[in-house]
C-alpha positions as CSV (number, residue, x, y, z in Angstrom):
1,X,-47.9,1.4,90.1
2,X,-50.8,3.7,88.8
3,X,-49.9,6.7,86.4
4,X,-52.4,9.2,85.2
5,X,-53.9,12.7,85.5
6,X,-58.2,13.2,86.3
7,X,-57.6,16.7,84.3
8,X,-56.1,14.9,80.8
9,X,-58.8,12.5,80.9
10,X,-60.6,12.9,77.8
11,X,-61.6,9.6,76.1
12,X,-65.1,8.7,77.8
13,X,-66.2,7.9,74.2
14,X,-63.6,5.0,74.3
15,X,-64.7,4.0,78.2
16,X,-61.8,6.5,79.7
17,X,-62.9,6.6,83.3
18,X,-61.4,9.7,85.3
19,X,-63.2,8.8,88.7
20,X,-60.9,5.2,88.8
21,X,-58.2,7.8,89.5
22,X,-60.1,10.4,91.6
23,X,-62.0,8.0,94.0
24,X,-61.9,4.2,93.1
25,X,-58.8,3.6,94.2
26,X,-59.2,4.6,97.6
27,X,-62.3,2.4,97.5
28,X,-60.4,-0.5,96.1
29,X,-57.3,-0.3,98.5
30,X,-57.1,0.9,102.2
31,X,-55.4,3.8,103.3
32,X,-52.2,2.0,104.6
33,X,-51.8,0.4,101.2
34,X,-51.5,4.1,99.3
35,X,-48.9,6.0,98.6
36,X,-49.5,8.7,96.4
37,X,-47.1,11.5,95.0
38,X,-47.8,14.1,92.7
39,X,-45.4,15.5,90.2
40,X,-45.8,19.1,90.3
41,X,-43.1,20.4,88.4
42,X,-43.6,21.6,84.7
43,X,-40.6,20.4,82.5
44,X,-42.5,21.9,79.3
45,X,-43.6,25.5,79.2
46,X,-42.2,28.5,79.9
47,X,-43.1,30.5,83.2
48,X,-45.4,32.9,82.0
49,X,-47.6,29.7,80.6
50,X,-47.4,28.0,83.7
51,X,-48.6,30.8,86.0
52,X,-51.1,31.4,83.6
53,X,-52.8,27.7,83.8
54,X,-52.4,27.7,87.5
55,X,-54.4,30.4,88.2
56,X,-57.2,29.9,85.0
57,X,-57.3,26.4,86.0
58,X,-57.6,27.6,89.9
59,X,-60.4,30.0,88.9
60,X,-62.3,28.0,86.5
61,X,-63.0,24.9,88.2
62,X,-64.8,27.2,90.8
63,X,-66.8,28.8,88.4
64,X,-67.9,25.7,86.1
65,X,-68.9,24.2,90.0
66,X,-71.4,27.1,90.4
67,X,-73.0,26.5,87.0
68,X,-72.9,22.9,87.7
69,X,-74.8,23.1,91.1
70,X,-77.8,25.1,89.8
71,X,-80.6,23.6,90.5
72,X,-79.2,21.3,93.1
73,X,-81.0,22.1,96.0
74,X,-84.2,21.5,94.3
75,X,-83.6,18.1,93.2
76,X,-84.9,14.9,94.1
77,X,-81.6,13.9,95.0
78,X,-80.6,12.6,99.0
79,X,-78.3,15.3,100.9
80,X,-75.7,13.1,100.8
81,X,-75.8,13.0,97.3
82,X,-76.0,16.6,97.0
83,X,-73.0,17.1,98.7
84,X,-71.2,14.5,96.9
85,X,-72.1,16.5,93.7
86,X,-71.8,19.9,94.8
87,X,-67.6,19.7,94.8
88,X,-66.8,17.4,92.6
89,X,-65.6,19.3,90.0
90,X,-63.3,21.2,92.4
91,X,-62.3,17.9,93.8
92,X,-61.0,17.0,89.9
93,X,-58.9,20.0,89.8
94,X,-57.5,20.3,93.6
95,X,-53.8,19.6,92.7
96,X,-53.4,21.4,88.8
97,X,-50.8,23.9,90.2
98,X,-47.4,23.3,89.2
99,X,-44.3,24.8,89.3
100,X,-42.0,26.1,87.1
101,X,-38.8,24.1,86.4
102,X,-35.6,25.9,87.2
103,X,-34.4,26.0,83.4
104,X,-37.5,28.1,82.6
105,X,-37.6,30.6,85.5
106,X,-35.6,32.9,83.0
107,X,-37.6,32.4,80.2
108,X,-40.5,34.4,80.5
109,X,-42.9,32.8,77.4
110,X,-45.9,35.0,76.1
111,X,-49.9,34.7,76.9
112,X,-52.5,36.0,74.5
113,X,-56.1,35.9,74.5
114,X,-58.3,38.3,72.0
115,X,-61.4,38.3,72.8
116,X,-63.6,39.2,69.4
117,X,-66.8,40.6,68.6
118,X,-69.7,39.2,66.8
119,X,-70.9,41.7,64.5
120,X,-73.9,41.4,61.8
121,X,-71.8,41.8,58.5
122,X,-69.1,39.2,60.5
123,X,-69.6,36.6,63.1
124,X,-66.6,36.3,65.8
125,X,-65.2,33.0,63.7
126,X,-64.7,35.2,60.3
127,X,-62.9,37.2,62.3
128,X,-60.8,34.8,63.9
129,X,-59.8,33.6,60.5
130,X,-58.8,37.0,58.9
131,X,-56.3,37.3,62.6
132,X,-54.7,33.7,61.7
133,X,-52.4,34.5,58.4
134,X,-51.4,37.6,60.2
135,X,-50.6,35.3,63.3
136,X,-48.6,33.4,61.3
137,X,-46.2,36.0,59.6
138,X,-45.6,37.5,63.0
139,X,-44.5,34.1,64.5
140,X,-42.3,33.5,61.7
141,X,-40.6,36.9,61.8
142,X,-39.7,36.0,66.0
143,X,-37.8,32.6,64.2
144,X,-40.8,30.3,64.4
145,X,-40.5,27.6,61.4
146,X,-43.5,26.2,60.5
147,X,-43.4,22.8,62.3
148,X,-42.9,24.9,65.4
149,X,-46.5,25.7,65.5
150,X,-49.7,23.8,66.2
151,X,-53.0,25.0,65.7
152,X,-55.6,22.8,67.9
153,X,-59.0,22.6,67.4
154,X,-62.3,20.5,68.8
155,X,-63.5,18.9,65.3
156,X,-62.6,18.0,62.4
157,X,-65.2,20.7,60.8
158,X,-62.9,23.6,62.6
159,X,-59.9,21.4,61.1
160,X,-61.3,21.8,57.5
161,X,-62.2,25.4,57.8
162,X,-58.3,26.6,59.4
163,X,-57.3,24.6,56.7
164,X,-59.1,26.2,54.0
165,X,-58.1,29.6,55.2
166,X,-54.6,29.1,54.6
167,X,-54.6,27.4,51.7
168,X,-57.0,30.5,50.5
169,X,-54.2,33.3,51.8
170,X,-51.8,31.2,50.5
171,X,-53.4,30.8,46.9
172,X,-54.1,34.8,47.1
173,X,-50.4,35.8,47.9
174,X,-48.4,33.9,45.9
175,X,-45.6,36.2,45.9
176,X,-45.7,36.9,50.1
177,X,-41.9,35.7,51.4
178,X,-44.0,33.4,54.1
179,X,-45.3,30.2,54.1
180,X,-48.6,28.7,55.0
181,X,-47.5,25.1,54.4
182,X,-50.2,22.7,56.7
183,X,-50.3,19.1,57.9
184,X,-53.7,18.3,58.9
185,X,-55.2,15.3,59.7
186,X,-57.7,15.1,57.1
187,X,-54.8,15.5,54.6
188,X,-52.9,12.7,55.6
189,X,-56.1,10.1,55.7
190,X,-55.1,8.0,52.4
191,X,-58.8,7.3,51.5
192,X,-59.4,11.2,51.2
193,X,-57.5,10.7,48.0
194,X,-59.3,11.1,44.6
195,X,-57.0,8.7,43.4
196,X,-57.6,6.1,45.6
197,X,-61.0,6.4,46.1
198,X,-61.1,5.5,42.0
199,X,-58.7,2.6,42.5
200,X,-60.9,1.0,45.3
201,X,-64.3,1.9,42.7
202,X,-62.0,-0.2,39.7
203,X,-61.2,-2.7,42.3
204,X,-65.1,-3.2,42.8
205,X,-65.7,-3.2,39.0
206,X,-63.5,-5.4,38.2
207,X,-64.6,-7.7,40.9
208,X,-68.4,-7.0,39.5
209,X,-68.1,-5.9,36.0
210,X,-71.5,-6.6,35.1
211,X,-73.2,-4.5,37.8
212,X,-73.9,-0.9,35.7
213,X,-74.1,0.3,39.0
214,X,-70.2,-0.5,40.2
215,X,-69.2,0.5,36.5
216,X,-71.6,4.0,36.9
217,X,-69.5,4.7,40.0
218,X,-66.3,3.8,39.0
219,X,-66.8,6.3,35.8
220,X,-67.8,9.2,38.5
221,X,-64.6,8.6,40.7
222,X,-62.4,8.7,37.3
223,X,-64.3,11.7,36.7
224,X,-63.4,13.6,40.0
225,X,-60.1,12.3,39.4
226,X,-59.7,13.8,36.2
227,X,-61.1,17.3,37.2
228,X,-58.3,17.5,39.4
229,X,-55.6,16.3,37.2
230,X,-56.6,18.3,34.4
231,X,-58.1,21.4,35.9
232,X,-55.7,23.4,33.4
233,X,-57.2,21.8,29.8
234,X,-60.5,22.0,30.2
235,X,-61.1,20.4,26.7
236,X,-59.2,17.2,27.4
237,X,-61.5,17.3,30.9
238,X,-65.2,17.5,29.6
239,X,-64.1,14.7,26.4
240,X,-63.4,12.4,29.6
241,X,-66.1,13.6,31.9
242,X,-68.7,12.8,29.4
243,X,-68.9,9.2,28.5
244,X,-71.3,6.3,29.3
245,X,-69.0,3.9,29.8
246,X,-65.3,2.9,29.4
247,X,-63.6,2.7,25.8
248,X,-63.1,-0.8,24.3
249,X,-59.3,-1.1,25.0
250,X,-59.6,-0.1,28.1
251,X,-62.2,-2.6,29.0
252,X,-60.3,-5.2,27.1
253,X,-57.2,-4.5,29.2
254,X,-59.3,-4.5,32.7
255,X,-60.9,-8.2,31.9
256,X,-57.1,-9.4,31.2
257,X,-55.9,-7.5,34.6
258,X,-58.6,-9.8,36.6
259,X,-56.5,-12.8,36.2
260,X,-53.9,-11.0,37.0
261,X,-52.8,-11.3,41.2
262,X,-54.9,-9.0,43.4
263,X,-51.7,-7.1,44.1
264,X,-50.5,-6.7,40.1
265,X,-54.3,-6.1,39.3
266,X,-54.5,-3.2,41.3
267,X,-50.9,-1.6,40.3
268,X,-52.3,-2.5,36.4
269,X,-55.3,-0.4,37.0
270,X,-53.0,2.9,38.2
271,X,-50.8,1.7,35.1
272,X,-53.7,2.0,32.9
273,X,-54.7,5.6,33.9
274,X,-51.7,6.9,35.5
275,X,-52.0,10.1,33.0
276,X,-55.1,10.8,34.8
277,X,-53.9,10.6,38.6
278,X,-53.0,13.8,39.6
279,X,-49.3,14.6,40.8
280,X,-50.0,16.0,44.0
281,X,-52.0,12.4,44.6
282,X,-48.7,9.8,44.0
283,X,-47.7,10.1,47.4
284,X,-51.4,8.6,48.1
285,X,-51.1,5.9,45.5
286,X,-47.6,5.1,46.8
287,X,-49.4,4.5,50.2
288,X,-52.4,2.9,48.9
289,X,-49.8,0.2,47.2
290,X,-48.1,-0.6,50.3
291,X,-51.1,-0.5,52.0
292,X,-51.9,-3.2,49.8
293,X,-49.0,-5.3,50.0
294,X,-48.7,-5.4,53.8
295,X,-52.7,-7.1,53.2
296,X,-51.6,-9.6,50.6
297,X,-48.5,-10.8,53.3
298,X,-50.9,-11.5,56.0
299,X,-53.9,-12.5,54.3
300,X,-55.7,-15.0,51.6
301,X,-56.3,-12.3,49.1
302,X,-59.7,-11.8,46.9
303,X,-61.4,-8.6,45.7
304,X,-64.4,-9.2,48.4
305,X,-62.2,-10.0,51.3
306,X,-59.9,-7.1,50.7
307,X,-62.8,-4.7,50.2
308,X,-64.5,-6.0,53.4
309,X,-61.3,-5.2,55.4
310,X,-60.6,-1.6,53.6
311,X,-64.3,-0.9,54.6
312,X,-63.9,-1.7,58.5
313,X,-60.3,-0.9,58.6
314,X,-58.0,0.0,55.9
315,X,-60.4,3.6,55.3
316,X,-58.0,4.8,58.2
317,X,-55.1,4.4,57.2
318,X,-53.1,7.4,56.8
319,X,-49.5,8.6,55.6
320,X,-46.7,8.9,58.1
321,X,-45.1,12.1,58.0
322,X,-41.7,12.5,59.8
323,X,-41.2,15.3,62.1
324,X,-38.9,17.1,60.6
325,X,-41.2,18.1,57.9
326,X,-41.9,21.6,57.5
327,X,-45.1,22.2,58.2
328,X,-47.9,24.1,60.2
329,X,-50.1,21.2,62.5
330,X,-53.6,21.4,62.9
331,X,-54.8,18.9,65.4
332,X,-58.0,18.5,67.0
333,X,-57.1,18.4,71.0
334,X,-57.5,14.6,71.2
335,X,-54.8,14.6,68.7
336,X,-52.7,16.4,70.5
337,X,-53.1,14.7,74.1
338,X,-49.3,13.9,75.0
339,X,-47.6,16.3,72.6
340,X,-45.5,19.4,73.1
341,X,-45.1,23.0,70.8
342,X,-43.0,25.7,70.6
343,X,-46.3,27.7,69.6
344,X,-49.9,26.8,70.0
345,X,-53.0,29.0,68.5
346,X,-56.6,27.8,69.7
347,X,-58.5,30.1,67.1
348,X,-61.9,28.7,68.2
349,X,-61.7,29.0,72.2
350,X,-65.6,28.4,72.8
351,X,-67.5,25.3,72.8
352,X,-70.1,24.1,75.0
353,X,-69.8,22.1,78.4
354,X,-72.5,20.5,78.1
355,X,-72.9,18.4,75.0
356,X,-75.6,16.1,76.0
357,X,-78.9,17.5,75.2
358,X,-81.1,15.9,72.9
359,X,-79.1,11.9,73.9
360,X,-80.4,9.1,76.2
361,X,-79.1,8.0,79.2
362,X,-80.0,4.4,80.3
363,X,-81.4,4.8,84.0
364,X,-81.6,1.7,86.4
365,X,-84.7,2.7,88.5
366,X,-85.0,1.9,92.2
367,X,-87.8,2.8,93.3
368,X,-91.3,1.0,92.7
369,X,-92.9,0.0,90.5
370,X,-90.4,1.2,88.0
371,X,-87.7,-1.2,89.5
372,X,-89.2,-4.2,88.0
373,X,-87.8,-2.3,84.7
374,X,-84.1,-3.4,85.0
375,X,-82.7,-0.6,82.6
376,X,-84.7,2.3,81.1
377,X,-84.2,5.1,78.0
378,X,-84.4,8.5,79.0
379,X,-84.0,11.9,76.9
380,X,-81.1,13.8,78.9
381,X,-82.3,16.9,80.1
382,X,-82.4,19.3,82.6
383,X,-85.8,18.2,83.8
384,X,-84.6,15.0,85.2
385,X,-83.2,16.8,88.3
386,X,-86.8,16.7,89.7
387,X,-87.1,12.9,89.1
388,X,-86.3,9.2,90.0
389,X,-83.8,10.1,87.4
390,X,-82.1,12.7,89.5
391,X,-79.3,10.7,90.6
392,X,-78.5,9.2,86.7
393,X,-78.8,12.9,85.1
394,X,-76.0,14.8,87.7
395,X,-74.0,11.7,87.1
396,X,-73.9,12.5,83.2
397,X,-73.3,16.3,83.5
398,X,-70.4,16.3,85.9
399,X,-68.7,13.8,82.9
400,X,-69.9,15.9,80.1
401,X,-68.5,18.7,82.3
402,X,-65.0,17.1,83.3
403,X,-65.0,16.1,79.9
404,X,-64.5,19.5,78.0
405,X,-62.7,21.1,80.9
406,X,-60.0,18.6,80.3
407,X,-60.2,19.3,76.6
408,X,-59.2,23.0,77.5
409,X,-57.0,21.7,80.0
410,X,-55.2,19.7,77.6
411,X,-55.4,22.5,74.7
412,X,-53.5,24.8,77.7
413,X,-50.8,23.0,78.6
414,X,-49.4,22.0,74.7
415,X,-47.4,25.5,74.4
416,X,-43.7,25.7,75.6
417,X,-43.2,29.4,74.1
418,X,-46.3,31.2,72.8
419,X,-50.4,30.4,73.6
420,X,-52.9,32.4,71.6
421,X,-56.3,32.0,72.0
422,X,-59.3,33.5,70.0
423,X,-62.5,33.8,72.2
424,X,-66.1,35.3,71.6
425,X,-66.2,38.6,73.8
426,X,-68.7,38.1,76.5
427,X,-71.5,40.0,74.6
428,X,-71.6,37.6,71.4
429,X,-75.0,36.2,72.2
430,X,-75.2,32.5,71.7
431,X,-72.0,32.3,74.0
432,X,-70.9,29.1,75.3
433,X,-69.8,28.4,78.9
434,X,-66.1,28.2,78.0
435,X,-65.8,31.7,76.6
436,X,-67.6,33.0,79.1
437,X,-65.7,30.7,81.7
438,X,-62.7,32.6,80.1
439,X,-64.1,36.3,80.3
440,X,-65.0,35.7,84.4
441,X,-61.3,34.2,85.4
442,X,-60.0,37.7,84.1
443,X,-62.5,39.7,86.0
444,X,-61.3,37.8,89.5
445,X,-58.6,40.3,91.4
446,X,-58.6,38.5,94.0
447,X,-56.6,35.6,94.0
448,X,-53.7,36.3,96.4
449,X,-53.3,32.8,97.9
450,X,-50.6,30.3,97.8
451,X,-51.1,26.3,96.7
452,X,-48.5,24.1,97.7
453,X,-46.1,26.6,97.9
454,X,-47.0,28.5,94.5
455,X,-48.6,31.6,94.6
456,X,-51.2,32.1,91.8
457,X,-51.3,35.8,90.0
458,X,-54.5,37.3,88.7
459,X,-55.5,37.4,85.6
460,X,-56.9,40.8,86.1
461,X,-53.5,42.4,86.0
462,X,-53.1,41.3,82.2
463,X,-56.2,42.3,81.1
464,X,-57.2,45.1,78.8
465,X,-60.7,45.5,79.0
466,X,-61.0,48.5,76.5
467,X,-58.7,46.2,73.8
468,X,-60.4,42.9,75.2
469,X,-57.3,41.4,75.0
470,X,-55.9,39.4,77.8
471,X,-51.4,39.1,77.7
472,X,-48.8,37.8,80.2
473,X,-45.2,38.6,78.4
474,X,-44.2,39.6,74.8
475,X,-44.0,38.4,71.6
476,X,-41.4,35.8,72.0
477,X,-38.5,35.7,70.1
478,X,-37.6,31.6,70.0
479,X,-34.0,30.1,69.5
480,X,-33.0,28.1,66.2
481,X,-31.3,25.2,67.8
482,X,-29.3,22.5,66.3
483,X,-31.8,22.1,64.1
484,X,-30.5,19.4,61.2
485,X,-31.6,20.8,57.5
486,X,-33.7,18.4,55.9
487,X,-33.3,17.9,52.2
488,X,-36.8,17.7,50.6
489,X,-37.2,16.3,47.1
490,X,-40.4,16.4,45.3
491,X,-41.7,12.8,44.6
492,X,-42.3,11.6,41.2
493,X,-44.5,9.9,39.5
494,X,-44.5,6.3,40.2
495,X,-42.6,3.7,38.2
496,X,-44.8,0.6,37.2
497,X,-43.4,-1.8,34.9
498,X,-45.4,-4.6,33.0
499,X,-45.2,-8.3,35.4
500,X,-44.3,-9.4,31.9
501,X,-41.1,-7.4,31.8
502,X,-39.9,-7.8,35.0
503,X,-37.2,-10.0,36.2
504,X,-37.6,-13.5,37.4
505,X,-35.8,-15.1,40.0
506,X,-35.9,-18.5,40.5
C-alpha cells in the first residue's frame, strides 16, 4: 500500500521525491499489478474553499506550464524530451479536484484575496501589515478565538516581521478589548532564550575559566540578559552592564559549583543569578533544565560532551505548547503541511517559482569528450537550455516549479472557514510568478467544464477589478463548540533549593 499526494510534496531539501508517486511506480510495477484510487472528497473545508482551489488549482497549473515551456522549442533537448517536459506540470495536477463532503454543502465558508498596491511612500508588504490587526479584530468579532487562526508564511524572516507587527499593535493599544496573543515558531525555540543562551555561555566558562575569551562572552550574554530583566531601573542596569569581569563572590561560588554534578552545576548557576533572569524567560529555563536532565539519563555527562551535543542537536529544541492554548499561529507552510484551521491569512501571497538562480547543478555529460568527466558543476541558468546541459537544467526547473506550487497548494487547502490572502496587484513591478499566477486565474471566464463529475466555477465572477479584491461568500460567522475552558496560571519563578538542603533518601 502506497499513500501520498504529488501536489503536497514539498520537502526536496530533505530528498522528498514527487515523481516516485507520479511516474516511478508505473515503471517499477506492471499495469496488472496497480490498483490506484483517489480519494476525492474534502472532509476539511467548507464549499466555498473547495470550489475555489478546484478551479485556481485547475487554472494555475496551465498557466505556470506556459511559463515553464518558454524557450522549449529552441533547446538542445530530443523531441521526445520536449514533449515529456512540455506537460509535466499539468500531469502533477490532473486529479486536484475534489468534492465537497455532504456535511459542508450547507456551509458556504468565505474567500478573500486583496490585491495591494506598491506605492513609493509604501511598498505592498507595509501595507499588508497595517490590514492584519484589523483582520484580526474582525475575525474575533464573527467568534474566532485566537487559536482558531493561523497565519502561514514562506520563511522564518516573514514569521519575525508578522510577529513584530502584532506585538507592535499590541504594545500601542493597550487598552483595545482584543487580543493579539501569538505562538510562533521562533518563540517557542528554547535557545532563542536570553536566559539560556547565558547559562550555556556559564556552562562554557566554567568548563574554561581561564579563557578571557569564554569569560568576555559569558559577561556579554549576562548583559543582554540583564537589559531585559531590568529594562525598568536603568541604574541597577548600566552598574551591571559595565564591569570587566565577575565580582569575587561570585567567582568564588562558580569554582565550588564545578565540582558540583553537571546537572546541580547548571541549576547553581540560575541559582546564582536568578534575580537577573527575566520572568517572562522561566518557562525557558524550566525547559532548558529538563532539557538537561533527559541528557544526564542517557548519557556519560561532561561540560564538553554536553556542549558538543547542544551544538548539533539540543539548539532545536523547543517548548511544547498544548493546543488548547490561546493563541494566534504563525507557521511557515512546511509547518503547517498536515494541519487544519478554522481561519487561515497568507499576508505575503508572492514568492518566486523559480528559486534556483545563482546555484549549481551537478551535470553527468554524455556526449564527447565531456563524458570522460563523470559529474560536472554548472551555474543554473537559463542559458543551459541551448547546451549539453539542456536535459539537466529542465529537470531542475520543473522541481523548483512543482516545488512552490505545492507550497501554495498546501497554504490553500489549510482553511476550513475563512482564507485571506494578501497579494501584490499585477502592476507592482518586481512581481513574482505566483501573484501574477493569482491576478491571470481571475481574468479566465471561461472555465465551464466538468472534472470527474465536479464542475469548476470561474474566478472571474468573484472578482472586483475596480476594488482588486477577489471574494466567494461572506464574512463567516463560526460556531463556539464544546469548547472545554482552560484554566491558565501564570508560571512562577522557579524554586531551586541548595543540594545541601535537600532530602536524602537512602
Amino acid at each position: 500500500l502506497i499513500v501520498g499526494d504529488v501536489k503536497q510534496s514539498i520537502y526536496r531539501f530533505r530528498n522528498s521525491d514527487w515523481t516516485l508517486l507520479d511516474e516511478q511506480v508505473r515503471f517499477d510495477f506492471a499495469a496488472n499489478e496497480i490498483a490506484e484510487e483517489t480519494l476525492d472528497v474534502n472532509w476539511r473545508s467548507h464549499r466555498n474553499i473547495v470550489e475555489f482551489n478546484n478551479t485556481f488549482f485547475t487554472i494555475v497549473p496551465a498557466l505556470l506550464q506556459q511559463v515553464y515551456n518558454q524557450g522549449l522549442e529552441e533547446s538542445t533537448l530530443s523531441q521526445e524530451q520536449r514533449d515529456m517536459f512540455a506537460t509535466k506540470i499539468m500531469g502533477a495536477y490532473a486529479k486536484s479536484v475534489q468534492k465537497v463532503a455532504p456535511r459542508f454543502q450547507s456551509k458556504a465558508g468565505h474567500v478573500r484575496v486583496e490585491f495591494l498596491p506598491d506605492e513609493e511612500d509604501k511598498s505592498w508588504k507595509e501595507e499588508a501589515m497595517l490590514r492584519l490587526p484589523p483582520l484580526m479584530e474582525r475575525l474575533q468579532e464573527n467568534g474566532y478565538e485566537l487559536r482558531d487562526i493561523a497565519i502561514l508564511v514562506r520563511t522564518r524572516k516573514e514569521g519575525m516581521e508578522v510577529a513584530e507587527t502584532l506585538l507592535e499593535y499590541k504594545e500601542a493599544h493597550p487598552d483595545s478589548r482584543y487580543s493579539y496573543d501569538i505562538i510562533s515558531e521562533d518563540a517557542l525555540i528554547v535557545s532563542n532564550s536570553s536566559a539560556v543562551r547565558f547559562m550555556i555561555s556559564m556552562v562554557q566558562y566554567v568548563n574554561r575559566p581561564e579563557d578571557p575569551v569564554v569569560q568576555q562572552f559569558a559577561l556579554m550574554a549576562h548583559t543582554v540578559m540583564c537589559r531585559k530583566a531590568h529594562v525598568n531601573d536603568v541604574r541597577e542596569f548600566v552598574l551591571k552592564s559595565h564591569t570587566d569581569s565577575f565580582p569575587d563572590e561570585t567567582l568564588t561560588e562558580i569554582q565550588r559549583l564545578s565540582h558540583r554534578s553537571f546537572y546541580e552545576m547548571v541549576e547553581g548557576i540560575y541559582r546564582l543569578f536568578k534575580s537577573d533572569v527575566p520572568d517572562s524567560e522561566q518557562i525557558f529555563v524550566q525547559a532548558f533544565l529538563d532539557i538537561i536532565t533527559d541528557f544526564v539519563e542517557g548519557e556519560s555527562v561532561d561540560a564538553d560532551r554536553f556542549l558538543k551535543w547542544w551544538r548539533e542537536t539540543g539548539v532545536r529544541n523547543k517548548i511544547a505548547t498544548p493546543d488548547s492554548q490561546n493563541a494566534i499561529r504563525i507557521l511557515t507552510i512546511h509547518k503547517s503541511k498536515g494541519l487544519g484551521f478554522k481561519a487561515v491569512i497568507i499576508p505575503f501571497g508572492d514568492w518566486d517559482v523559480d528559486q534556483m538562480n545563482g546555484s549549481i547543478v551537478w551535470c553527468r555529460p554524455d556526449k564527447k569528450p565531456f563524458d570522460k568527466l563523470h559529474l560536472v558543476p554548472v551555474n543554473y541558468s537559463k542559458e543551459l537550455n541551448k547546451t549539453h546541459f539542456a536535459n539537466e537544467y529542465y529537470h531542475e526547473k520543473l522541481h523548483a516549479y512543482i516545488d512552490n506550487l505545492n507550497a501554495l497548494y498546501v497554504a490553500f487547502t489549510r482553511a476550513k472557514e475563512e482564507l485571506i490572502i494578501f497579494t501584490p496587484h499585477n502592476d507592482v513591478k518586481r512581481t513574482k510568478p505566483i501573484s501574477s499566477l493569482i491576478w491571470e486565474s481571475m481574468q479566465v471566464s471561461e472555465v465551464n467544464e466538468i472534472q470527474d463529475e465536479v464542475e469548476l466555477r470561474s474566478l472571474s465572477e468573484g472578482f472586483d477589478a475596480d476594488e482588486s479584491v477577489f471574494e466567494w461568500g461572506s464574512w463567516w460567522q463560526t460556531s463556539s463548540g464544546n469548547r472545554s475552558l482552560v484554566e491558565e496560571k501564570a508560571m512562577s519563578r522557579i524554586p531551586s533549593v541548595l543540594p545541601d538542603n535537600r532530602i536524602h533518601l537512602r
